[in-house]
C-alpha positions in Angstrom: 33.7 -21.9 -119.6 33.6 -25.3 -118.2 37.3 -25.4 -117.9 37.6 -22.2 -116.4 35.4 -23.5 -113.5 37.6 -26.8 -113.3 40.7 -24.6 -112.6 38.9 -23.4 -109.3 39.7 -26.2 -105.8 36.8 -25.5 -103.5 37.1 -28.1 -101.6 39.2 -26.2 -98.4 35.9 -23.8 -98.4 33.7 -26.6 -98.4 35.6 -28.3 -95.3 35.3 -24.8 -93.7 31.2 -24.5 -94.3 31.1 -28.0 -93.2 32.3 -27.7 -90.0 31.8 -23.8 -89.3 30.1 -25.6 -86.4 33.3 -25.6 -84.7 35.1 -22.6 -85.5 31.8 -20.8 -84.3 32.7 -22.7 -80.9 36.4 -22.2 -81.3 36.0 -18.3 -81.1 33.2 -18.1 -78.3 35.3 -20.3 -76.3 38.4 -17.5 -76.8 36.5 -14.8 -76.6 35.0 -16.1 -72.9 38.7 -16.9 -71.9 39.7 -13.1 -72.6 36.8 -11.8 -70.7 38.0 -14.1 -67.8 41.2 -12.8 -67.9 40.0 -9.6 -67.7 38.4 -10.1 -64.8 41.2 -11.3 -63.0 43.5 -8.9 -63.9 40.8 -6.1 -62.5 40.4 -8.0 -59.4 43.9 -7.5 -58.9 44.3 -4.3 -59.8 41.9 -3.8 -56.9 43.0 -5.8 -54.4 46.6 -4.2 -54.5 44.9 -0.6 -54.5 43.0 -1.9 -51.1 46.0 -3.0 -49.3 47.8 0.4 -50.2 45.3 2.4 -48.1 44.6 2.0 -44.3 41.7 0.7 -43.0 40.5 3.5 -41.0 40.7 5.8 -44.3 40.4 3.3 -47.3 39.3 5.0 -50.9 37.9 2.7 -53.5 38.1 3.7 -57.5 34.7 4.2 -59.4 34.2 5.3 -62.6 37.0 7.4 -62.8 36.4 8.9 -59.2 37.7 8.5 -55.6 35.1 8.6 -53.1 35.5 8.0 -48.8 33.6 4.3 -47.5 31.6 5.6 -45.6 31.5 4.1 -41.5 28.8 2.1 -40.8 26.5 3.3 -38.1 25.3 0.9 -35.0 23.9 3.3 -33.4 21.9 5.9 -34.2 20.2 7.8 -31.7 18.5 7.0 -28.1 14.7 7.3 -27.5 14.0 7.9 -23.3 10.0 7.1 -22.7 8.8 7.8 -19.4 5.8 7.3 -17.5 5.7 9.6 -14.3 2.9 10.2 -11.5 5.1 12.5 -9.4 7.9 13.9 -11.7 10.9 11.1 -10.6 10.6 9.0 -13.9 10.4 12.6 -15.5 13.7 13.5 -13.9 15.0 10.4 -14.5 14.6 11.1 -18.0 16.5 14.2 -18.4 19.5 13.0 -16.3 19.8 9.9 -18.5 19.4 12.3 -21.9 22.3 14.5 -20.2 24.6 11.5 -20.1 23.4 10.1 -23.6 24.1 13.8 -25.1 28.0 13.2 -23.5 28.0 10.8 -26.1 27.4 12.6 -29.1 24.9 10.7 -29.6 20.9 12.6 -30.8 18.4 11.9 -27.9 14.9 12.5 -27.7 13.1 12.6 -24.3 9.4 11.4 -25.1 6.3 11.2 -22.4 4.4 8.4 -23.3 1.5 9.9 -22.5 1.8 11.9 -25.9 2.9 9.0 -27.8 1.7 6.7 -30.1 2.9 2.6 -29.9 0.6 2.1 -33.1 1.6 4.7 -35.1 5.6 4.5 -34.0 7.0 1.8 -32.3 7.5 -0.4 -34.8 9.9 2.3 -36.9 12.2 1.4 -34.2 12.7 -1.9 -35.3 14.9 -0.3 -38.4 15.7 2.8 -36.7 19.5 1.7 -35.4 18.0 3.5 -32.0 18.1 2.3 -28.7 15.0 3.3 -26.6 14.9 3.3 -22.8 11.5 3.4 -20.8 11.7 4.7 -17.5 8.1 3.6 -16.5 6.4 4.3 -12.4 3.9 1.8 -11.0 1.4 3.3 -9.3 -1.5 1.9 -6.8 -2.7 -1.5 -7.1 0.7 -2.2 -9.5 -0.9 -0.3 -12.0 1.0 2.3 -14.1 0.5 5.6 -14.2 -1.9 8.2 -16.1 0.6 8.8 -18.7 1.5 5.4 -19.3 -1.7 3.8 -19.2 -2.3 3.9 -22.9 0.9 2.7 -23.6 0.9 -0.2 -21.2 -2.5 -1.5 -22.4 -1.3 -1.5 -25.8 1.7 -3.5 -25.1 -0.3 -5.6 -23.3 -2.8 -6.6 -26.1 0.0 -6.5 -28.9 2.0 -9.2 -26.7 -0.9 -11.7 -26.7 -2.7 -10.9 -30.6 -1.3 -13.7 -32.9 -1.6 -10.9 -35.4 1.0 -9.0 -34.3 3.4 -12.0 -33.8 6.8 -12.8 -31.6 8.7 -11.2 -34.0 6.5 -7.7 -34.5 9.2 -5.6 -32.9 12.1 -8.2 -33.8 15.2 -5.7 -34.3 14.2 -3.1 -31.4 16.6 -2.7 -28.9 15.2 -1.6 -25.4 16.4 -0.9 -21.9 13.7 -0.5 -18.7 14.1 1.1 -15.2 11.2 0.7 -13.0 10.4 2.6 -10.1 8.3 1.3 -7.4 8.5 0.8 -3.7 8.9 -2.4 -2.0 6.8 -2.1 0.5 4.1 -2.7 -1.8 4.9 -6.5 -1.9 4.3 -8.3 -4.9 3.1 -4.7 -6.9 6.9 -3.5 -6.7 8.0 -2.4 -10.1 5.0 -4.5 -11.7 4.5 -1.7 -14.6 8.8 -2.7 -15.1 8.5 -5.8 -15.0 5.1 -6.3 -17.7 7.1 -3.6 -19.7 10.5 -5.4 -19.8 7.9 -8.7 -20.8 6.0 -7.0 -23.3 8.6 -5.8 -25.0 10.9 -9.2 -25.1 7.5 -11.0 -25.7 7.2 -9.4 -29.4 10.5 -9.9 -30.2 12.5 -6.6 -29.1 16.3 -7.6 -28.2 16.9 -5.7 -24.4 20.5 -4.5 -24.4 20.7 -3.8 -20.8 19.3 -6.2 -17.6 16.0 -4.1 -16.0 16.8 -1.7 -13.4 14.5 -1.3 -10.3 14.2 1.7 -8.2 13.0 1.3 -4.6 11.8 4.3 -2.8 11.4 1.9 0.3 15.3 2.8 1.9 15.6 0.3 4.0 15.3 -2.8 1.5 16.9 -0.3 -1.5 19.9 -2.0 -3.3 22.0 1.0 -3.3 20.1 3.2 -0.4 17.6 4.9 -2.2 15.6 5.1 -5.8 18.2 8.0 -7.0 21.2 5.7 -6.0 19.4 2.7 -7.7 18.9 4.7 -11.0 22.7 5.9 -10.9 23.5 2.2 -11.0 21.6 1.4 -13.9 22.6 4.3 -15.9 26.0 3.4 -15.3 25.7 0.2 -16.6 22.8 1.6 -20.0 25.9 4.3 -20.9 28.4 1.4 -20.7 26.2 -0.7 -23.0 25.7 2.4 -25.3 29.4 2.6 -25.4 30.2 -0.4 -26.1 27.0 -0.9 -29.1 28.3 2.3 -30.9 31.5 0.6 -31.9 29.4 -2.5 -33.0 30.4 -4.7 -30.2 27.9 -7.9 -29.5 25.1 -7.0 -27.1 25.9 -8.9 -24.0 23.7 -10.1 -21.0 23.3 -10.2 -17.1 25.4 -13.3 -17.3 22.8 -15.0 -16.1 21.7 -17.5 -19.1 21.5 -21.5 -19.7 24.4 -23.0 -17.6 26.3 -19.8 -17.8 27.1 -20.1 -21.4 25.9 -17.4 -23.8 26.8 -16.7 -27.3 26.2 -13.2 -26.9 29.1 -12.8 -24.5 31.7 -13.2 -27.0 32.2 -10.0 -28.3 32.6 -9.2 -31.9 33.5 -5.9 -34.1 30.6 -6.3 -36.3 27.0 -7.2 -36.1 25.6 -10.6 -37.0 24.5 -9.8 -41.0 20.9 -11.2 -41.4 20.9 -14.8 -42.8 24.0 -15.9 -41.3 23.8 -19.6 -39.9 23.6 -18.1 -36.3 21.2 -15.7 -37.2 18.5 -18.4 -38.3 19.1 -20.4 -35.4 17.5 -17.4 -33.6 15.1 -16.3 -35.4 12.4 -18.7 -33.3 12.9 -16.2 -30.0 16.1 -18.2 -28.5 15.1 -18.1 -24.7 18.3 -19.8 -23.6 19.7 -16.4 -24.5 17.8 -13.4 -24.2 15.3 -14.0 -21.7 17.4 -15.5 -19.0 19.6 -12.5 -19.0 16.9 -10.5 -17.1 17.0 -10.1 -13.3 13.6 -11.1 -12.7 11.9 -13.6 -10.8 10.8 -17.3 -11.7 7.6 -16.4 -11.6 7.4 -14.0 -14.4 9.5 -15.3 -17.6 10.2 -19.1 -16.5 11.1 -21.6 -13.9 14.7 -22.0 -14.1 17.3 -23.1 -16.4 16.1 -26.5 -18.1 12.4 -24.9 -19.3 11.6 -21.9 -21.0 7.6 -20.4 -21.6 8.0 -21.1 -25.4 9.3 -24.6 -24.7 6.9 -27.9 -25.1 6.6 -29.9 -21.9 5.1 -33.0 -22.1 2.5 -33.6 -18.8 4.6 -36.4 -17.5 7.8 -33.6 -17.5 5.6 -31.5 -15.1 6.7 -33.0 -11.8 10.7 -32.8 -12.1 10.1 -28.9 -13.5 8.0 -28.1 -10.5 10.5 -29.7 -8.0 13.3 -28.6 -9.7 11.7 -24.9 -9.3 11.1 -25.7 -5.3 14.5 -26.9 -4.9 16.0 -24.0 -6.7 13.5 -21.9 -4.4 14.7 -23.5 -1.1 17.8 -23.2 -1.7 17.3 -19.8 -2.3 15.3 -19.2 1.2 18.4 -20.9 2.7 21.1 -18.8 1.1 19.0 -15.4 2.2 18.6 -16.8 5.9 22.1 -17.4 6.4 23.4 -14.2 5.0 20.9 -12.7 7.0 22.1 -14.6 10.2 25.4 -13.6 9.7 24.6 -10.4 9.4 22.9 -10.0 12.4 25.9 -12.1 14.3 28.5 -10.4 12.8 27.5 -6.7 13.2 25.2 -4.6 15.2 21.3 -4.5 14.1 20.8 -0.9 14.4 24.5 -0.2 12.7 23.4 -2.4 9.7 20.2 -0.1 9.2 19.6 2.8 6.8 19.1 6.0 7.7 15.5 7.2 6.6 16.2 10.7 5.5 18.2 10.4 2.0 20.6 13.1 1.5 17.8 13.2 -1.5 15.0 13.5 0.6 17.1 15.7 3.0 17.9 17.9 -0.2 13.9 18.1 -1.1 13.0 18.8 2.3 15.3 21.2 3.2 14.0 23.7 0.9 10.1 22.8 1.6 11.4 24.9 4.7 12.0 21.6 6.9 14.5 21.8 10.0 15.8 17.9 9.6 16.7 16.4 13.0 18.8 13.1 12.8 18.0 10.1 10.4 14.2 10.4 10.7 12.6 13.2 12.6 12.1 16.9 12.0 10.3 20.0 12.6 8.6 22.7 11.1 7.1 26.5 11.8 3.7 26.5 11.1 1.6 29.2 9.6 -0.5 29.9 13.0 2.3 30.2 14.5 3.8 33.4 12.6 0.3 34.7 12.1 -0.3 34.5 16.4 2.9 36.1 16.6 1.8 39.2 14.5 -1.5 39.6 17.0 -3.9 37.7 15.1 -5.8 34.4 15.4 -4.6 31.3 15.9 -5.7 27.8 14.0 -9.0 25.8 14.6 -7.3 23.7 17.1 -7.0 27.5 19.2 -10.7 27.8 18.6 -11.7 24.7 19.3 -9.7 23.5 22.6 -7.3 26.6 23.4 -4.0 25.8 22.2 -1.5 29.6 21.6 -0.6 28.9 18.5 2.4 30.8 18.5 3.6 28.5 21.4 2.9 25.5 19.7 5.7 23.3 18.4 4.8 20.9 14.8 7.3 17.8 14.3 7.5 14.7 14.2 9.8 11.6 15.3 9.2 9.6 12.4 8.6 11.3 8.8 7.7 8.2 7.3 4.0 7.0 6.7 2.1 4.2 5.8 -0.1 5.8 3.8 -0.3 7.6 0.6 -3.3 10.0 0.3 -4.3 11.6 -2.7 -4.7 14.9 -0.4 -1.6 15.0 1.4 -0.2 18.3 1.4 3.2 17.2 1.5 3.0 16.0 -2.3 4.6 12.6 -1.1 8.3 13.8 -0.4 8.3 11.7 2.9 9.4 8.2 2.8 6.8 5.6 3.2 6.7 1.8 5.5 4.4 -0.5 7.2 7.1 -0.9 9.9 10.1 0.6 11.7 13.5 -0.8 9.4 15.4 2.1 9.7 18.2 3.5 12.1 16.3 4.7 15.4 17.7 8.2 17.2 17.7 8.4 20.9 14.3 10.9 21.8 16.2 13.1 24.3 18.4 14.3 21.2 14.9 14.6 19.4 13.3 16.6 21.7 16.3 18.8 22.5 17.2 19.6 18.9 13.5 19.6 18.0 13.2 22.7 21.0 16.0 24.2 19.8 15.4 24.2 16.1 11.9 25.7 16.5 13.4 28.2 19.1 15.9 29.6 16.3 12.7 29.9 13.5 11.1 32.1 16.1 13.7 34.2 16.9 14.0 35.1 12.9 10.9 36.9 13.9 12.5 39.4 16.2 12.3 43.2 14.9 9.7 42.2 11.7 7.0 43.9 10.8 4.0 43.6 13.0 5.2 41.1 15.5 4.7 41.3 19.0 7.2 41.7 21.3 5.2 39.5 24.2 4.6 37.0 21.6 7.5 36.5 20.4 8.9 36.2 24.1 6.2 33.7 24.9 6.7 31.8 21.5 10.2 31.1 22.5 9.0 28.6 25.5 6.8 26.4 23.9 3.8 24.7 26.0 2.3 22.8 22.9 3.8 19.9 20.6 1.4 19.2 17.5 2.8 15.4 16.4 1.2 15.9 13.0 3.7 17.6 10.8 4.2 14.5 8.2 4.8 10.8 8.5 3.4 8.7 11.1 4.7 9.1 14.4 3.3 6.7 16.2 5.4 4.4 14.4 8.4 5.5 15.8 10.1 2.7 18.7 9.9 4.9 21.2 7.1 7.1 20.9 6.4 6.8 24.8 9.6 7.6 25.8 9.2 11.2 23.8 5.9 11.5 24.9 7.3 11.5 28.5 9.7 13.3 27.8 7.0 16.4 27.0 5.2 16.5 29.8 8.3 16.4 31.9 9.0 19.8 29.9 5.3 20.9 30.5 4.7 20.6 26.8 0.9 19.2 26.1 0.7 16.0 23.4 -1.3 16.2 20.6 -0.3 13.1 18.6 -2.1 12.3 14.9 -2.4 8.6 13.9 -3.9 7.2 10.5 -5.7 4.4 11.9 -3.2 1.2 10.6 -0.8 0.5 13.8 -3.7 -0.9 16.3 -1.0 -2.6 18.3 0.7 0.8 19.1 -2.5 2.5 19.3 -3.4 0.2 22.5 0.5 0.0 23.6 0.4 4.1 24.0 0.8 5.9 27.3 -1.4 9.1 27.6 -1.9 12.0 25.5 -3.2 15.3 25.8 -5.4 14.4 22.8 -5.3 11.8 20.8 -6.5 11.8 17.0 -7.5 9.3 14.2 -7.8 10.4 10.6 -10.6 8.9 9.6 -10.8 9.8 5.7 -13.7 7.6 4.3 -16.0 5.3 5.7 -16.0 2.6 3.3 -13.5 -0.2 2.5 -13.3 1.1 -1.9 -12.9 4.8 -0.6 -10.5 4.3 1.9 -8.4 2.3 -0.4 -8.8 5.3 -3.5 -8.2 8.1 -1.1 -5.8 6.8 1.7 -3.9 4.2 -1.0 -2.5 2.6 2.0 0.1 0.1 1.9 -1.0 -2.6 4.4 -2.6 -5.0 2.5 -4.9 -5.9 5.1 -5.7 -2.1 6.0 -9.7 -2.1 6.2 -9.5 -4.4 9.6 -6.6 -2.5 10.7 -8.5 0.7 10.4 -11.4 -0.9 12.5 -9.1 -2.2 14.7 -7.5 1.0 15.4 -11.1 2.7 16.1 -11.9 0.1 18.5 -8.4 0.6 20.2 -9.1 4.0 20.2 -12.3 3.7 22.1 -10.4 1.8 25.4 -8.1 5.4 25.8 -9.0 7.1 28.8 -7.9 10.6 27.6 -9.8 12.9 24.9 -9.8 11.4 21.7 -10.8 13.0 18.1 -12.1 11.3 14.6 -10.2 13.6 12.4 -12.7 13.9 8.8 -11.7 15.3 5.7 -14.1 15.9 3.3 -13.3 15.7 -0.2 -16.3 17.0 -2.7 -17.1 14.1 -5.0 -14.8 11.2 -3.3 -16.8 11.3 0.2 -19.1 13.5 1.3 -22.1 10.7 0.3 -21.1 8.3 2.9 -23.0 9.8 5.9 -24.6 6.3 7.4 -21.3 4.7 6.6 -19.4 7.5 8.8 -22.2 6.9 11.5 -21.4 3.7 12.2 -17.8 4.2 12.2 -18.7 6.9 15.1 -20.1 4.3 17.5 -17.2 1.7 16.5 -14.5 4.1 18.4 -17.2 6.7 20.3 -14.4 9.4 20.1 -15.0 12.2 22.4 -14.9 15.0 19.1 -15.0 14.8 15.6 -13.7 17.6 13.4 -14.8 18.0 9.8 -12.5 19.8 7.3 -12.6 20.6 4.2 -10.0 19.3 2.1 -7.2 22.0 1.7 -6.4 22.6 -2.3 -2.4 22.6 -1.8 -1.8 23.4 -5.7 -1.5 21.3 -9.1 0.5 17.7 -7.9 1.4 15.2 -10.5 1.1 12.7 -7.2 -2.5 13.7 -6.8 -5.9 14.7 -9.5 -7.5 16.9 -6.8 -8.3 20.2 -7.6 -10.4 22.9 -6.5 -13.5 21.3 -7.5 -12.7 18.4 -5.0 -12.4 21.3 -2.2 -16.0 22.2 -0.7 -17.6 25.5 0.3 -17.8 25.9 3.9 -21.5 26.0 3.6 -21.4 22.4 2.1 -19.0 21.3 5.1 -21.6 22.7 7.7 -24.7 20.9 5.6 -22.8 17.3 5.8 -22.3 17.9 9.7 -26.0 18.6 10.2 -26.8 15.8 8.5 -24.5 13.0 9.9 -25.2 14.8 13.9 -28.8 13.8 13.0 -27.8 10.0 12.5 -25.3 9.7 16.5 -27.1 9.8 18.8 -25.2 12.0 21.8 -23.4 14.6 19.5 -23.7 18.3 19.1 -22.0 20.7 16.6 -19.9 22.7 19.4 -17.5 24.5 17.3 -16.8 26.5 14.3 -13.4 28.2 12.3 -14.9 29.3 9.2 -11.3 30.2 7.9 -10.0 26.7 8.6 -13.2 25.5 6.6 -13.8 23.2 10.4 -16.9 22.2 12.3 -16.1 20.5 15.7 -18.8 18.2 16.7 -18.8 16.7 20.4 -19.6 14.2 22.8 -22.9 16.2 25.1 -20.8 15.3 27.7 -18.9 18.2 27.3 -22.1 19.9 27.4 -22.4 21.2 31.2 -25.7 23.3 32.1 -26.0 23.8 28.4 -22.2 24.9 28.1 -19.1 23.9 26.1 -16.9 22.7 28.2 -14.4 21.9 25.0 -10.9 23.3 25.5 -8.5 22.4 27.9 -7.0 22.6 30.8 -3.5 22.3 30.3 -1.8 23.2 33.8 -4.4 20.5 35.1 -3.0 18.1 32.2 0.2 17.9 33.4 -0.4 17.6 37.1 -2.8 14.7 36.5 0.1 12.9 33.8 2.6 13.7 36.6 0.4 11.8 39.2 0.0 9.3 36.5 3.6 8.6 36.2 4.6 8.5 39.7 2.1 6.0 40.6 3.4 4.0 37.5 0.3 3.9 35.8 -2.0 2.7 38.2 -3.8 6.4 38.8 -5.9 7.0 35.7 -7.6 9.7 34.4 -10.0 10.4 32.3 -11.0 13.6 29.6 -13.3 15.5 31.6 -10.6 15.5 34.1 -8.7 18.3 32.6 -11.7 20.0 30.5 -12.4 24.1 30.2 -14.8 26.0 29.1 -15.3 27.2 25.5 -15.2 30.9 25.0 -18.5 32.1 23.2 -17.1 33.6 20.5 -15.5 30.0 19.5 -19.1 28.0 19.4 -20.7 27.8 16.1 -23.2 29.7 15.4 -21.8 32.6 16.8 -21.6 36.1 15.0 -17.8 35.5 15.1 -17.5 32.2 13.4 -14.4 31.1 15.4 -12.5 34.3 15.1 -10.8 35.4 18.5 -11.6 39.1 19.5 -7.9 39.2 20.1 -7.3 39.0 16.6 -6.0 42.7 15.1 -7.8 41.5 12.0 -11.3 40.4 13.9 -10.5 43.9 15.7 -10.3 45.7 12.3 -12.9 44.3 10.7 -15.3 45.2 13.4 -14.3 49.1 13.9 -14.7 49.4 10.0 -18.4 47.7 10.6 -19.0 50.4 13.0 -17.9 52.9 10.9 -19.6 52.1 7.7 -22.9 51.6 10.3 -22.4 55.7 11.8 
């Protein structure tokens, strides 16, 4: 047994357990190079099978299965916002969704008023959408109903350190403000905070902010719809250009005219990327520079930024770098402006103030448009004295044929914006005279003829007159209170001349902000000042004017108005919970400007306006009217109620020295008018007159108090209603 065993050598498998250590190694080591090679040989494979297909189309091998890459999406969809008091922004918004839809791209029209920034604006930051806000700013620079909500919460978010500058980082944004210039430094404010907001948490804009100016004359492009062309122009260009992954590009307005973002690539910057992390601290010499607003709002100029760290000794050189920058500026603009005014005729380089917009809207409110700025229109009274009955309060109160009576206007634009104007805001608006200026002999001849051609549309219908219609072809009256403010107009005394050389009696309507012009102006038949709150907060909430300084110009106007010679009217309109409770107020006013009448009206309800909140609860009962004009004749001294027109909702109260042997002596005399304004102008101005010069009597029937109530006994109605009374009474 023992020599069996010594025939066995085990020493080889003794070696091999000895150092199994490195045949262990030997084969992991082989084993790792195969897999290696493996893996190269696949990456080749797949690399040939890549270059074989085009780009456009390229197929990649799974499992077994060939499947289409699918195309990466840049853009998703666009999100319009709009905040809108009077329907533009809301128009706006469906022209821009009309030119986003030729894109094939989905679009969503949204009123911010029904959404939700907590809720939903920061899904956008993911989203691949690009939204656009197409915000209004409304009185006082604020925004509007619908956007109020919205704007406060943007507001608050850009300045909580919860939310962060980087809440909305990935958003991509456009705005379009519309404003009007006139306002000064409230033009596009609810823009410009927007556009601020926005950037300020970390949103990227794609596109520089558009501004629309209602104000023609200082309009980039000639009006708000031309301004909002522009900019959509340039948002669908951007679109383009982001839906096939191109860089988002600026105004070309950053740090020394060098931006990365210019240099346009076919893909996005991937998160993470070196360049990336350089921006992810808000890079100000890039984005916010790019904007087209002032110094003012996002910084001072090129060298400092708001997120920058000045230190106190830096302070100077910023601040005179911004002056210098400014001056320079102020130069630049004065020179242009010089040249323009050396080069080319003033009046040629002025805008017409009718748009072919505004033409457009007014053309179909039934306006007849007469040159750049005036116009004329047929009044109500007019084709209701045609038809035999009554004329309007101004008929009852001081004798005017309303069917002779001619309503225009030689300037359409105003410098107010009242919550009750019945013209919803379609006329332009100004504090001064910037536009192209028609000669008044082309006014007043078109003006005739215009209103001459609306009367004779009347011939052969259905209960008008055939002596009224032949009288309301010469027209004795002109009411110069159809829109607008004409008294702003250059030439207002030329026209008014022009008139009474025709014959035709003045009655000129003034809103009590052009003192200058009120003292400047020759005589009128009658000469009125709306006087539509008595206080400095009311006249501001109902009248919005645009003057900034238009409480003293409103007392300055009343005190003008109490050096005319010739009749002159406070013109009151009540409206039920906005002033009706200012009666010692409105009593003081009276013996600022000692008007020879005052007429109360109630406000007229003109319909649902997104440019005003009245409604008919703001509208008071003619009962209510005569109670506030018992009470304020009991606080002036020297005034009667004279007059009444229930229909019109009017009370006329007058001076007692119309009041002769206890009679009203309020209408007037309008053949003795125009001799007196003839005498006037031969004598070139030095024969005055005064209003109880060309006075008349008041027919009862027209006083208040009387079993008429201001209805003329002319009137086929008036005659109809009293033969049924008379009837019923047999």
């Amino acid at each position: 047994m023992d020599l069996s065993l010594d025939m066995w050598d085990f020493s080889p498998l003794v070696s091999l357990w000895i150092n199994r250590f490195y045949i262990y190694l030997g084969f992991a080591f082989g084993i790792s190079l195969w897999i290696c090679v493996q893996i190269v040989i696949k990456k080749q494979v797949k690399k040939s099978q890549e270059k074989s297909v085009p780009k456009a189309g390229r197929d990649f091998v799974t499992n077994g299965y060939i499947s289409l890459e699918k195309k990466e999406i840049f853009v998703s969809g666009v999100k319009i916002f709009y905040g809108s008091q009077t329907g533009t922004a809301k128009g706006f918004a469906t022209i821009l969704a009309e030119a986003v839809s030729s894109l094939d791209l989905p679009v969503t029209v949204i009123n911010l008023k029904e959404y939700d920034p907590d809720d939903h604006l920061v899904e956008e930051v993911t989203s691949k959408n690009v939204c656009a806000f197409l915000v209004a700013t409304y009185t006082d620079g604020r925004p509007t109903e619908s956007a109020e909500w919205f704007c406060r919460w943007l507001e608050e978010a850009s300045s909580d350190f919860r939310f962060g500058k980087t809440h909305l980082k990935g958003m991509r944004y456009a705005v379009f403000g519309l404003g009007n210039s006139a306002y000064g430094k409230h033009f596009n404010k609810v823009g410009k905070n927007v556009d601020k907001w926005l950037w300020m948490l970390g949103a990227h804009r794609v596109v520089t902010r558009g501004e629309g100016d209602c104000h023609v004359v200082k309009s980039k492009h000639g009006s708000i719809e031309a301004d909002f062309r522009a900019w959509k122009a340039k948002f669908i260009f951007r679109l383009q250009a982001l839906c096939k992954g191109e860089k988002e590009s600026c105004g070309g307005n950053c740090k020394k005219g060098k931006c990365k973002s210019n240099q346009r690539g076919s893909e996005e910057m991937e998160p993470g990327s070196p360049t990336q992390d350089e921006l992810q601290h808000r890079d100000t010499e890039e984005d916010e520079p790019c904007d087209n607003t002032s110094e003012e709002e996002f910084g001072a100029g090129d060298r400092w930024s708001p997120d920058s760290v000045v230190d106190v000794e830096d302070l100077g050189t910023i601040m005179d770098h911004v002056k210098k920058e400014k001056r320079e500026k102020e130069q630049e603009e004065e020179k242009t402006s010089l040249f323009r005014n050396t080069g080319k005729n003033e009046d040629d380089e002025r805008r017409a103030m009718i748009t072919p917009a505004l033409r457009e809207a007014l053309t179909k409110q039934g306006y007849k448009l007469i040159g750049s700025h005036s116009g004329v229109k047929l009044c109500r009274w007019t084709k209701s004295m045609l038809r035999g009955r009554g004329g309007c309060y101004k008929h009852t109160f001081y004798g005017i044929e309303s069917h002779r009576c001619m309503e225009t206007t030689p300037s359409l634009a105003c410098a107010n914006k009242c919550v009750f104007c019945w013209r919803h805001h379609t006329n332009p608006v100004g504090t001064e005279w910037r536009w192209k200026m028609d000669q008044p002999e082309m006014i007043l001849k078109e003006a005739i003829e215009n209103h001459q051609n609306m009367i004779k549309q009347f011939k052969g219908a259905p209960g008008v007159k055939a002596d009224r219609l032949e009288e309301g072809m010469r027209v004795k009256h002109c009411a110069l209170s159809l829109v607008g403010e004409p008294i702003m107009y250059p030439e207002i005394n030329r026209f008014l001349k022009l008139l009474h050389q025709c014959k035709i009696s003045s009655f000129l309507v003034t809103n009590a902000q052009f003192p200058v012009e009120i003292r400047n102006l020759k005589p009128v038949t009658q000469l009125y000042v709306s006087v539509d709150a008595s206080t400095r907060d009311s006249l501001k909430k109902i009248d919005r004017p645009l003057f900034k300084d238009f409480w003293q110009r409103f007392l300055d106007s009343l005190k003008a108005l109490a050096t005319k010679q010739q009749r002159t009217v406070y013109r009151l309109t009540l409206v039920k919970a906005w002033n009706v409770d200012e009666l010692q107020a409105y009593a003081q006013l009276v013996s600022l400007g000692n008007p020879d009448f005052i007429e109360v009206k109630g406000v007229t309800y003109c319909g649902e306006s997104s440019a005003s909140s009245l409604t008919m609860a703001n509208v008071p009962w003619h009962e209510e009217v005569v109670r506030f004009v018992r009470e304020l004749v009991d606080l002036i001294p020297d005034y009667e109620i004279a007059c009444e027109h229930e229909h019109s909702n009017c009370l006329l109260i007058a001076h007692n020295k119309f009041k002769i042997d206890g009679e009203w002596w309020t209408w007037i005399n309008y053949n003795r008018f125009q001799e007196l304004i003839q005498q006037y102008d031969d004598s070139g101005g030095s024969q005055t007159f005064g209003a109880k010069d060309y006075m008349a009597r008041t027919p009862h029937w027209a006083l208040f108090g009387a079993s008429e109530r201001g209805f003329d006994p002319k009137d086929t109605r008036y005659q109809r209603k009293n033969k049924s009374k008379d009837i019923s009474g047999c």
